[in-house]
C-alpha positions as a printed NumPy array, in Angstrom:
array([[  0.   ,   0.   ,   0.   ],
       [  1.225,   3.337,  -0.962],
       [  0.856,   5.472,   2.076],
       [  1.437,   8.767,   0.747],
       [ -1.452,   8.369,  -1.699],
       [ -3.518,   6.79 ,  -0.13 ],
       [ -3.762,   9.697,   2.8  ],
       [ -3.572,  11.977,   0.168],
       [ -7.178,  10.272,  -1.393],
       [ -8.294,  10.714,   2.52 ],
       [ -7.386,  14.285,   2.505],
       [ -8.912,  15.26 ,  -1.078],
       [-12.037,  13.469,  -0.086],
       [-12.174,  15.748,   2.689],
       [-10.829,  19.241,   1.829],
       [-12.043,  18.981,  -2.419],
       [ -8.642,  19.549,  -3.387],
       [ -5.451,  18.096,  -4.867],
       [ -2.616,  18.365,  -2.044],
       [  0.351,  16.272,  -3.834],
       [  2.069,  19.271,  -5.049],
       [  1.487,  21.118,  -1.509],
       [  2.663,  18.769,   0.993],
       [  3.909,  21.119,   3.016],
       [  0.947,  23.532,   2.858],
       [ -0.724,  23.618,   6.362],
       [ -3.85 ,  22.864,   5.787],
       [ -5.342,  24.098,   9.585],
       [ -3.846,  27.705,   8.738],
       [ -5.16 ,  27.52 ,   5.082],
       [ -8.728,  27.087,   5.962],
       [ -9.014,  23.127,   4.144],
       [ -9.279,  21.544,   7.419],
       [-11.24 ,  22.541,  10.903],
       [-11.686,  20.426,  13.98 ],
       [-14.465,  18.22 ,  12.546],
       [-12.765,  16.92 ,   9.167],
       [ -9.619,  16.437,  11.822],
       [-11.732,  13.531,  13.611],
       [-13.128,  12.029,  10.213],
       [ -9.306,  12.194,   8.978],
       [ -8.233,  10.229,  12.14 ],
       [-11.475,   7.863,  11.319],
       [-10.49 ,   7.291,   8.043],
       [ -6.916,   6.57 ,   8.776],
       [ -7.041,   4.365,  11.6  ],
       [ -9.896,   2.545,   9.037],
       [ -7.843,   2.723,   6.287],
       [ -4.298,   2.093,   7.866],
       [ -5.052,   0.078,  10.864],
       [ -3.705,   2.21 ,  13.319],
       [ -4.778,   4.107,  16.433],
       [ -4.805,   7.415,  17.065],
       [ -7.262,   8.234,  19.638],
       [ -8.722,  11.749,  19.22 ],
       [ -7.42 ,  12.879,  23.115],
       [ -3.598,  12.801,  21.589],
       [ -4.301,  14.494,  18.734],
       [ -1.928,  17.52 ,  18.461],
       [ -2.693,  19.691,  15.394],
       [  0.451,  20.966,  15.131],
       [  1.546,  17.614,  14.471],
       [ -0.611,  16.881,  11.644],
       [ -0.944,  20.503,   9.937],
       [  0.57 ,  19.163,   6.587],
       [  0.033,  16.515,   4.196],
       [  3.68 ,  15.851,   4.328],
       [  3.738,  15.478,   8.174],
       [  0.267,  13.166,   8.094],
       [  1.869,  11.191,   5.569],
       [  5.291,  10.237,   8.23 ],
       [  2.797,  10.137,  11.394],
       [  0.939,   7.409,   9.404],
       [  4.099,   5.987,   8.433],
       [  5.639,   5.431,  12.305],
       [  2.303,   4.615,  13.379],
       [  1.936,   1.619,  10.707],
       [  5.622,   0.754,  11.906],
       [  4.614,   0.302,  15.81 ]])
């Protein structure tokens, strides 16, 4: 499984837009994201990947862009 697209496909089906040439675009700052698509993104990851991420640890700042999603998914899968 390719995880970069695949949480890229997650994050286009939530924001409407193509983030593979903005990976490092935050997407909290930007307006694509707000607290409610940030649970349904941890929903569809942990469906998608496997992995937990309860909503309590979340820390924005560690998930503010596509790039950063993309290796917390990565160490996550790797646990």
């Amino acid at each position: 499984m390719d995880t970069k697209k695949e949480v890229l496909a997650i994050l286009e089906d939530l924001t409407g837009e193509d983030l593979s040439d903005r990976m490092d675009e935050n997407i909290f700052a930007n307006g694509l994201m707000d607290s409610m698509a940030s649970v349904q993104m941890l929903l569809n990851l942990q469906e998608k990947f496997g992995i937990d991420v309860p909503v309590s640890e979340f820390n924005r700042e560690e998930w503010d862009t596509p790039a950063k999603i993309v290796t917390k998914v990565e160490n996550l899968e790797n646990e």
